[in-house]
mmCIF file as Biopython writes it, N, C-alpha, C and O atoms, coordinates in Angstrom:
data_model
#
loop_
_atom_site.group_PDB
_atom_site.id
_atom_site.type_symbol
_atom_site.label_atom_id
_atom_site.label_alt_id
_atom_site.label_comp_id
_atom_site.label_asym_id
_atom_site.label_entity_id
_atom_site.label_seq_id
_atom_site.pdbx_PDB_ins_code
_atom_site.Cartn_x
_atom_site.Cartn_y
_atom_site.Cartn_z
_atom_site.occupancy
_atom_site.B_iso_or_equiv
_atom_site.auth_seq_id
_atom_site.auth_asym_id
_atom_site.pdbx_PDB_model_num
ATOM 1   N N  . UNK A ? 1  ? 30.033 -9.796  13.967  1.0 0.0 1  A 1 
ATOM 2   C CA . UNK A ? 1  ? 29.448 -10.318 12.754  1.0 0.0 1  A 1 
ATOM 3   C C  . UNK A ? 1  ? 27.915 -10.209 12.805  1.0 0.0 1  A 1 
ATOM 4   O O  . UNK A ? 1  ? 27.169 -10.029 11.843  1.0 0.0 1  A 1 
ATOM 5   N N  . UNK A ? 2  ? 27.590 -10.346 14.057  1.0 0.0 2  A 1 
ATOM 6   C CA . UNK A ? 2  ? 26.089 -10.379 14.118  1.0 0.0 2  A 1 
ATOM 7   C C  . UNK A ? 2  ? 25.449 -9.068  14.009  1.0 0.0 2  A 1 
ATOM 8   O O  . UNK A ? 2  ? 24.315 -8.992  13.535  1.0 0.0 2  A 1 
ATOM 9   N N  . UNK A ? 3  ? 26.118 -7.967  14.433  1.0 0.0 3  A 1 
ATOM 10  C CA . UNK A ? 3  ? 25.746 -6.972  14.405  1.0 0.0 3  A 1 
ATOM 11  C C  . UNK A ? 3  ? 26.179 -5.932  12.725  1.0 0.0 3  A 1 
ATOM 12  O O  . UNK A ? 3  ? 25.633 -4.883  12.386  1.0 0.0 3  A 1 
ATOM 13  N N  . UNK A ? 4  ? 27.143 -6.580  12.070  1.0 0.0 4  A 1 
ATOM 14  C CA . UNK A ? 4  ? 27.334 -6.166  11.007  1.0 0.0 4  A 1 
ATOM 15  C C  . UNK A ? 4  ? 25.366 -6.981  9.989   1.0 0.0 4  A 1 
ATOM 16  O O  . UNK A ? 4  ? 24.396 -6.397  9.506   1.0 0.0 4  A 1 
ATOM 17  N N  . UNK A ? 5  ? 25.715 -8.421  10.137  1.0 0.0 5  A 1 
ATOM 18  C CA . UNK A ? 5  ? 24.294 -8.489  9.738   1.0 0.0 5  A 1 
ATOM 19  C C  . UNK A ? 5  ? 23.050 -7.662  9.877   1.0 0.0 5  A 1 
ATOM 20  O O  . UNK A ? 5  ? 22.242 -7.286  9.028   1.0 0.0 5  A 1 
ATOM 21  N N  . UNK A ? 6  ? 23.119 -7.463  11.302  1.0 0.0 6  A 1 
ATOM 22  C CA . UNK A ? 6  ? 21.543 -6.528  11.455  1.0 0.0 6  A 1 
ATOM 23  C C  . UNK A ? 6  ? 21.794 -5.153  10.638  1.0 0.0 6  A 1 
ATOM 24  O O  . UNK A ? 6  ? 20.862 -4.653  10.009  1.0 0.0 6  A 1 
ATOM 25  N N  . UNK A ? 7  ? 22.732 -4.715  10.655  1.0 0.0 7  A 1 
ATOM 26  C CA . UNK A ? 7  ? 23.068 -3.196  9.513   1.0 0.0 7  A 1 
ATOM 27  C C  . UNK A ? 7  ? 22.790 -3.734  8.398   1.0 0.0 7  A 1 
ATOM 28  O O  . UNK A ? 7  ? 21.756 -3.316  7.877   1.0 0.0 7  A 1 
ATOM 29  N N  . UNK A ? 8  ? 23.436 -4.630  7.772   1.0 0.0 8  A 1 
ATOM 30  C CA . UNK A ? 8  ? 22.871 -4.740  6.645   1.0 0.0 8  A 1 
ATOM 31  C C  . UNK A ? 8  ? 21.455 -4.975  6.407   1.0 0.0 8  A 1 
ATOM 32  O O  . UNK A ? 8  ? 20.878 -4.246  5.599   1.0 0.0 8  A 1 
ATOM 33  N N  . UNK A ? 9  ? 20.811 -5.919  7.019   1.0 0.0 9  A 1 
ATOM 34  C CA . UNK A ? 9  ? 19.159 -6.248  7.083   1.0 0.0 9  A 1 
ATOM 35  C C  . UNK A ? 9  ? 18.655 -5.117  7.049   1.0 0.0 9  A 1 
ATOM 36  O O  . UNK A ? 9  ? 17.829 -4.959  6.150   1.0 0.0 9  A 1 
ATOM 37  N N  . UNK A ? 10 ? 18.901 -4.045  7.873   1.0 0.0 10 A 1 
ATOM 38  C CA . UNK A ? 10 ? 18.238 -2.725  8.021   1.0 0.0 10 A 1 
ATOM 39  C C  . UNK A ? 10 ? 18.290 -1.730  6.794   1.0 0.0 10 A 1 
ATOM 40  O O  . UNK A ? 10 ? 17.484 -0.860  6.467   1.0 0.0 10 A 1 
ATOM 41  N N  . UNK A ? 11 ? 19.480 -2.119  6.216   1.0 0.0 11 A 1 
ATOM 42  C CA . UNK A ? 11 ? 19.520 -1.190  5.073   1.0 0.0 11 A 1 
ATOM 43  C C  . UNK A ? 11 ? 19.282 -1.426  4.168   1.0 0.0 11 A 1 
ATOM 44  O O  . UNK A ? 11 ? 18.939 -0.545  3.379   1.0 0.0 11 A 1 
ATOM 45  N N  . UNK A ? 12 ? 19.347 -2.983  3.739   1.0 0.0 12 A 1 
ATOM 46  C CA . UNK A ? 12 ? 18.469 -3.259  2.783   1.0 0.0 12 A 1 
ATOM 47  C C  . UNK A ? 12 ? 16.692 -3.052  2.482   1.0 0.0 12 A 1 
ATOM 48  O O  . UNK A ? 12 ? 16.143 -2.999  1.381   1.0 0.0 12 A 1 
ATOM 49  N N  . UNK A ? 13 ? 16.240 -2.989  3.450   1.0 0.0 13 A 1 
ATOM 50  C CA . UNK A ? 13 ? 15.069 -2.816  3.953   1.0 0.0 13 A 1 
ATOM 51  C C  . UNK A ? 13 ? 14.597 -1.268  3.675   1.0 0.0 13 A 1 
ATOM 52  O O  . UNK A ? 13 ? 13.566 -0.802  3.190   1.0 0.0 13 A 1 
ATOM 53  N N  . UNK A ? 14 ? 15.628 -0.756  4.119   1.0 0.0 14 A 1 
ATOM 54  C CA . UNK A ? 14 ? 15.519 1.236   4.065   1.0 0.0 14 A 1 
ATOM 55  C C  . UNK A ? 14 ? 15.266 1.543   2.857   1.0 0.0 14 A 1 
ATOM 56  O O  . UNK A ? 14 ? 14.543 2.429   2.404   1.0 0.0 14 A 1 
ATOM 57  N N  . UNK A ? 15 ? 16.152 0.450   2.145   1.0 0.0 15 A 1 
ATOM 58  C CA . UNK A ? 15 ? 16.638 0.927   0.545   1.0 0.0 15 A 1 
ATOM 59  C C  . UNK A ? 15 ? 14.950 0.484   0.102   1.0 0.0 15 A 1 
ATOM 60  O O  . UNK A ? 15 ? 14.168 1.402   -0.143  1.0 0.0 15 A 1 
ATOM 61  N N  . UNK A ? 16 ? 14.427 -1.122  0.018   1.0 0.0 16 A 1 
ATOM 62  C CA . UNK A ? 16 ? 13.511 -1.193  -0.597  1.0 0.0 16 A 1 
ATOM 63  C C  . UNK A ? 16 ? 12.317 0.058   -0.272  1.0 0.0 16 A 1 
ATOM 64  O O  . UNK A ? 16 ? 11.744 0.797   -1.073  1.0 0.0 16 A 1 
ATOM 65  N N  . UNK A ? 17 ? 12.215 -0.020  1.032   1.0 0.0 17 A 1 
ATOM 66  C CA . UNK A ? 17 ? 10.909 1.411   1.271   1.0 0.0 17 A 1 
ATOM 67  C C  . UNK A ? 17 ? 11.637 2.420   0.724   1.0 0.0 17 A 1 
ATOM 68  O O  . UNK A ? 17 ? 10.842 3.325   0.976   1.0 0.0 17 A 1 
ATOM 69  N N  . UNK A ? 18 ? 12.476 2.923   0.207   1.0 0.0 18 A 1 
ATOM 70  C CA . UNK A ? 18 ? 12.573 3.834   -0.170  1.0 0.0 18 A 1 
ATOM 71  C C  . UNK A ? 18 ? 12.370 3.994   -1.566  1.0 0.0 18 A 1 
ATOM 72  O O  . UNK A ? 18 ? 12.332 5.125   -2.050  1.0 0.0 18 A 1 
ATOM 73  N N  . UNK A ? 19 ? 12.220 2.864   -2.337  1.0 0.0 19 A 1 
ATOM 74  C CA . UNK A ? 19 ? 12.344 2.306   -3.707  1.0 0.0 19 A 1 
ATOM 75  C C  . UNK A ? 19 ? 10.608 2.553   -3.871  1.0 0.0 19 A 1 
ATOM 76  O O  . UNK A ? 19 ? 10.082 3.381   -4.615  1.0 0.0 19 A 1 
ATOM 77  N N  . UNK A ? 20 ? 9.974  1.682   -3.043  1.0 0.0 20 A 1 
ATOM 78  C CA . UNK A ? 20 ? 8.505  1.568   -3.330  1.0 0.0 20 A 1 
ATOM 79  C C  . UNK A ? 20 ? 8.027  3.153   -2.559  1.0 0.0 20 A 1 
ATOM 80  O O  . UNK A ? 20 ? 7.138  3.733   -3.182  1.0 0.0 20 A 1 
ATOM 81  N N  . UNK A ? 21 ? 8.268  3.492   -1.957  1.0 0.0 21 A 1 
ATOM 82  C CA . UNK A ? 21 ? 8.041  4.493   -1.423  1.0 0.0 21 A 1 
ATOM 83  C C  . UNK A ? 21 ? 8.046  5.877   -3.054  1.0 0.0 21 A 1 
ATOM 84  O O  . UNK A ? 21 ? 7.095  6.604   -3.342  1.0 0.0 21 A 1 
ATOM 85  N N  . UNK A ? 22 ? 9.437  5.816   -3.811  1.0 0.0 22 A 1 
ATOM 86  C CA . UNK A ? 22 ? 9.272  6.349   -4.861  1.0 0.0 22 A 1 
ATOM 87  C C  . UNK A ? 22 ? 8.785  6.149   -6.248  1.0 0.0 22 A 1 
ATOM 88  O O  . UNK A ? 22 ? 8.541  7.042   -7.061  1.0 0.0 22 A 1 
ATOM 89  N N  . UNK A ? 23 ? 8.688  5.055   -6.394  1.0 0.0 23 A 1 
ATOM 90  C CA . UNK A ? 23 ? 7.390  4.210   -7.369  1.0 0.0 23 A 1 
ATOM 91  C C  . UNK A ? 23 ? 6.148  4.627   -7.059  1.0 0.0 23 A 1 
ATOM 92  O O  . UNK A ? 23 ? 5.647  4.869   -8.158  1.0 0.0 23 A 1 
ATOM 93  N N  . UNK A ? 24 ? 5.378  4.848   -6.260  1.0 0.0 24 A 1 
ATOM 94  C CA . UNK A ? 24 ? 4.116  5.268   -5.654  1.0 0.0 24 A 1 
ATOM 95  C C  . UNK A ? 24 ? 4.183  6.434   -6.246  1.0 0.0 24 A 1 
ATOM 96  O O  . UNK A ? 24 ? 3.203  6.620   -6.967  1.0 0.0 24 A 1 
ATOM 97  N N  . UNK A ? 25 ? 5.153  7.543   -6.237  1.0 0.0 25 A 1 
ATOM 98  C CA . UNK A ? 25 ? 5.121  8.918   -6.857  1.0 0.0 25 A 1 
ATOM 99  C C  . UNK A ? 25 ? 5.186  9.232   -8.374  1.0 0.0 25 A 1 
ATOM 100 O O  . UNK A ? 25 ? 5.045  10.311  -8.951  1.0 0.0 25 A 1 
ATOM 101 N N  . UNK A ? 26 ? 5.526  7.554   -9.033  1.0 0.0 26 A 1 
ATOM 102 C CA . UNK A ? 26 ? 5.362  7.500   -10.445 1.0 0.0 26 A 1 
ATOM 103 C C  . UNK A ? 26 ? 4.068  7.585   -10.850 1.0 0.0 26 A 1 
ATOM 104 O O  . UNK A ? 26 ? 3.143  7.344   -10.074 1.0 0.0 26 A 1 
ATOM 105 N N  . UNK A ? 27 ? 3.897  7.917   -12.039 1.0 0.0 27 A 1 
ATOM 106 C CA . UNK A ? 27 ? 2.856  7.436   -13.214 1.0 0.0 27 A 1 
ATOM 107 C C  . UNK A ? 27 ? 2.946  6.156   -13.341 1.0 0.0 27 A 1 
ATOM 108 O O  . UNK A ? 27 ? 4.034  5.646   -13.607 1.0 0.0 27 A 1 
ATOM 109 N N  . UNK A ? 28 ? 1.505  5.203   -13.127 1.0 0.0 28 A 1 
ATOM 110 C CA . UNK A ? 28 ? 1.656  4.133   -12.934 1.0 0.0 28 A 1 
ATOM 111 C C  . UNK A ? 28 ? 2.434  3.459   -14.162 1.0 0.0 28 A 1 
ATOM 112 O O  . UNK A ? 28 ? 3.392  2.761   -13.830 1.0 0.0 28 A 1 
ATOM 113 N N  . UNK A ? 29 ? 2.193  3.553   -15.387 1.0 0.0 29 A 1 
ATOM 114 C CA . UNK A ? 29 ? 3.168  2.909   -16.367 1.0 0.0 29 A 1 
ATOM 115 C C  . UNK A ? 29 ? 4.914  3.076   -16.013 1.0 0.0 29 A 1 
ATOM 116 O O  . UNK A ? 29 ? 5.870  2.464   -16.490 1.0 0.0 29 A 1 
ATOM 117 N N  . UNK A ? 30 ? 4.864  3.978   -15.159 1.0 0.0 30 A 1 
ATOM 118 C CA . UNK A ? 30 ? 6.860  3.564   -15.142 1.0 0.0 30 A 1 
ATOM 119 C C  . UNK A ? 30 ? 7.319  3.192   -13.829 1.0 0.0 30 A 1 
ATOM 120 O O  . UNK A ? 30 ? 8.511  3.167   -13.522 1.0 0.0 30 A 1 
ATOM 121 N N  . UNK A ? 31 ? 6.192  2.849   -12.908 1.0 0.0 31 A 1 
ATOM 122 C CA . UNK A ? 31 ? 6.699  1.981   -11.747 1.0 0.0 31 A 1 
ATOM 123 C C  . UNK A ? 31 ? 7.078  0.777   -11.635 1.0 0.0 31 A 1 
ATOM 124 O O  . UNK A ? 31 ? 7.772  0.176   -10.815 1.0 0.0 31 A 1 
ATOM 125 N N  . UNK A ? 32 ? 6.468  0.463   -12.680 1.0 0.0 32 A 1 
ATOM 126 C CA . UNK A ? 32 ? 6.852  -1.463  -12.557 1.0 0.0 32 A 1 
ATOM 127 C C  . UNK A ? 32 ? 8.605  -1.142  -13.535 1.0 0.0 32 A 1 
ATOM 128 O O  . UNK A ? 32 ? 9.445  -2.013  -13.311 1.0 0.0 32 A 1 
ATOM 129 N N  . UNK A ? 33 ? 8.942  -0.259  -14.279 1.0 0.0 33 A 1 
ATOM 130 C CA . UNK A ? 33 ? 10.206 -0.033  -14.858 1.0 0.0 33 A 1 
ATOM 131 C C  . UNK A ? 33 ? 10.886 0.184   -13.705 1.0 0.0 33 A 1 
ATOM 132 O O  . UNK A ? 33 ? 11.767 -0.590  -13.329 1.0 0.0 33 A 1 
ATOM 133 N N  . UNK A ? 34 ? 10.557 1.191   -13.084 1.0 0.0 34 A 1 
ATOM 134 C CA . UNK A ? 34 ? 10.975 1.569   -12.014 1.0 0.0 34 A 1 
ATOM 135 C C  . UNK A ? 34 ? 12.345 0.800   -10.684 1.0 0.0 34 A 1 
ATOM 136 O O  . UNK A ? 34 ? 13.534 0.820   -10.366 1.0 0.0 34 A 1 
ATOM 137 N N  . UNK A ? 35 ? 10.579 0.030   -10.255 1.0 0.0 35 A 1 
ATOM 138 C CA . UNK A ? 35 ? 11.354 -1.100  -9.402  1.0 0.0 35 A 1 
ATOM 139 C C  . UNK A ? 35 ? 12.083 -2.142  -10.168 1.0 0.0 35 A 1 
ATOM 140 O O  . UNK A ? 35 ? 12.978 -2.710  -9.542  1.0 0.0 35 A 1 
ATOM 141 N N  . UNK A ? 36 ? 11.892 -2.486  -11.324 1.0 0.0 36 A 1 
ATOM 142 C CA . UNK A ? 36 ? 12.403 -3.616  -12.170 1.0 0.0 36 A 1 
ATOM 143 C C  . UNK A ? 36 ? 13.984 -3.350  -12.463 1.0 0.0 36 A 1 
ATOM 144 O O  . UNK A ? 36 ? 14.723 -4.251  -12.860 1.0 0.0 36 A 1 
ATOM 145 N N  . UNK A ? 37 ? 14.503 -1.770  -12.182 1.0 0.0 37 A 1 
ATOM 146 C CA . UNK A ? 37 ? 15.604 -1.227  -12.290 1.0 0.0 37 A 1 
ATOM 147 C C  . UNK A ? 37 ? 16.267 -1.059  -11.037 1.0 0.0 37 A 1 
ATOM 148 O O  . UNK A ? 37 ? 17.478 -1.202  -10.864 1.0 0.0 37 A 1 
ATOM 149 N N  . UNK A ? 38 ? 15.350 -0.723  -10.094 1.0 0.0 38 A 1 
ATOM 150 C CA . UNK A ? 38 ? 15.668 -0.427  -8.663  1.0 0.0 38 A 1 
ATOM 151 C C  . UNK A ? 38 ? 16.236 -1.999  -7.814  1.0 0.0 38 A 1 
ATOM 152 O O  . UNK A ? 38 ? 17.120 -2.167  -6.974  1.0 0.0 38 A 1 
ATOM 153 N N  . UNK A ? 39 ? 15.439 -2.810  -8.367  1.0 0.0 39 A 1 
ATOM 154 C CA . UNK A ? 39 ? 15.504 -3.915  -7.207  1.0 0.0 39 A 1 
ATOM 155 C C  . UNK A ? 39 ? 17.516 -4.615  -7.418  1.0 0.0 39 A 1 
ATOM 156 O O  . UNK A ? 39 ? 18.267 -4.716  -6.449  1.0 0.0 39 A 1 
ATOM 157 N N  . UNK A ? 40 ? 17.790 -4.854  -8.384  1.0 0.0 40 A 1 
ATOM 158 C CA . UNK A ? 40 ? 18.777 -5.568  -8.367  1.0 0.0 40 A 1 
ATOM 159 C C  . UNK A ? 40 ? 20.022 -4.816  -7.368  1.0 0.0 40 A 1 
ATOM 160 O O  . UNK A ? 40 ? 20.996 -5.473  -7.001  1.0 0.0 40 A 1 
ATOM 161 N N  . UNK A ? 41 ? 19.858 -3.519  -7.034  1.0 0.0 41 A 1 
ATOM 162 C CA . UNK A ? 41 ? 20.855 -3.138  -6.272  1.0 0.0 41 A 1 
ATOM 163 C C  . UNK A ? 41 ? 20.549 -3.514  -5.356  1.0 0.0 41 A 1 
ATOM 164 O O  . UNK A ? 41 ? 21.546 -3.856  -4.721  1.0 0.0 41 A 1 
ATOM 165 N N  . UNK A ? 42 ? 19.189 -3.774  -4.544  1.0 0.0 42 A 1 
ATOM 166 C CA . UNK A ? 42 ? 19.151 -4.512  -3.236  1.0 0.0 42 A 1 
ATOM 167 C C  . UNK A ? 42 ? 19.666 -6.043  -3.324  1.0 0.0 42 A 1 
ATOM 168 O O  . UNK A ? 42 ? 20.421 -6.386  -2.413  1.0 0.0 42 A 1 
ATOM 169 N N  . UNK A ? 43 ? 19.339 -7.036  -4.343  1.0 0.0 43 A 1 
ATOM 170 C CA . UNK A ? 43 ? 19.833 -8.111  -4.119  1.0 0.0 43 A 1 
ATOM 171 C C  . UNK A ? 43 ? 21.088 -8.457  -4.593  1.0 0.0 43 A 1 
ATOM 172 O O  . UNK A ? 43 ? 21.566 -9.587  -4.488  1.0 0.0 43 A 1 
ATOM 173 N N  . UNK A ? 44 ? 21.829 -7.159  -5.303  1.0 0.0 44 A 1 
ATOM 174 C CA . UNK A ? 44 ? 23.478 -7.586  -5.365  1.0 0.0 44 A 1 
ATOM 175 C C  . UNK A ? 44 ? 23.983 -6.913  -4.071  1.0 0.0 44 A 1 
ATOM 176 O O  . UNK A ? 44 ? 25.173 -6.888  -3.756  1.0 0.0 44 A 1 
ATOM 177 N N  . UNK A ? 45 ? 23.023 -6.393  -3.375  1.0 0.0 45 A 1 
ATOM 178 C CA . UNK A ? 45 ? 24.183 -6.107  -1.625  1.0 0.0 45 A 1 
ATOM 179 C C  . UNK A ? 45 ? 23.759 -6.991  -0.887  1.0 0.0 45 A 1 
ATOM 180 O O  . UNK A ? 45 ? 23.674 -6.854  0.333   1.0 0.0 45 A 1 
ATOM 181 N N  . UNK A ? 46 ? 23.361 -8.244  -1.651  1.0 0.0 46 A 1 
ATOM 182 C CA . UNK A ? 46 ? 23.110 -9.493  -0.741  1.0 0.0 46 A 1 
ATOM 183 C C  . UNK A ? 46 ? 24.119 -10.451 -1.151  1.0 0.0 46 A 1 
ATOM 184 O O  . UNK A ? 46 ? 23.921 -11.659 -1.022  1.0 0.0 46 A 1 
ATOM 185 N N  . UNK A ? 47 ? 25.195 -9.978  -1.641  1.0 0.0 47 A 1 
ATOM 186 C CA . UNK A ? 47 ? 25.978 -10.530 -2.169  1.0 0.0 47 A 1 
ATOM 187 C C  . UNK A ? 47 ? 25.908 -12.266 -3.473  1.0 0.0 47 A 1 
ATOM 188 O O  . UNK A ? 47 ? 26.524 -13.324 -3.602  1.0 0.0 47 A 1 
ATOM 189 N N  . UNK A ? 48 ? 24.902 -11.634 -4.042  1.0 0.0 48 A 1 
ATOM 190 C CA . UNK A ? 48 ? 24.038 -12.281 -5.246  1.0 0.0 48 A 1 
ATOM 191 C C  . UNK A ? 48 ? 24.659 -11.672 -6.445  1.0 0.0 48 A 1 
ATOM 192 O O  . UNK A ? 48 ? 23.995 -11.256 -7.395  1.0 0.0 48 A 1 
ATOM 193 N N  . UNK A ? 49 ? 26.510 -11.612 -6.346  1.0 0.0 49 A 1 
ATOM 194 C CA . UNK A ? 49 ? 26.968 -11.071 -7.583  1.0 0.0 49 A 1 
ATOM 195 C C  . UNK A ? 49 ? 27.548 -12.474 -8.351  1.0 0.0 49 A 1 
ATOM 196 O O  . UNK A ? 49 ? 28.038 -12.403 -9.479  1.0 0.0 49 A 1 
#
């Protein structure tokens, strides 16, 4: 169990840098859309359904 946690921690984590990581490559007007679209898949694999 403990080690299923740390996978998840890690990948949630991967996911956000990878999120802001591709927002940075936006035009600033559609990054804040961007992440505002991006983020909820990280906090519904936090099981925040």
């Amino acid at each position: 169990m403990t080690e299923t946690d740390r996978i998840r921690t890690q990948t949630r984590i991967a996911m956000l840098e990878h999120f802001y990581a591709m927002a940075a490559e936006l035009p600033l007007e559609r990054r804040k859309e961007y992440i505002r679209k991006m983020l909820p898949l990280v906090i519904d694999s936090c099981g925040a359904r």
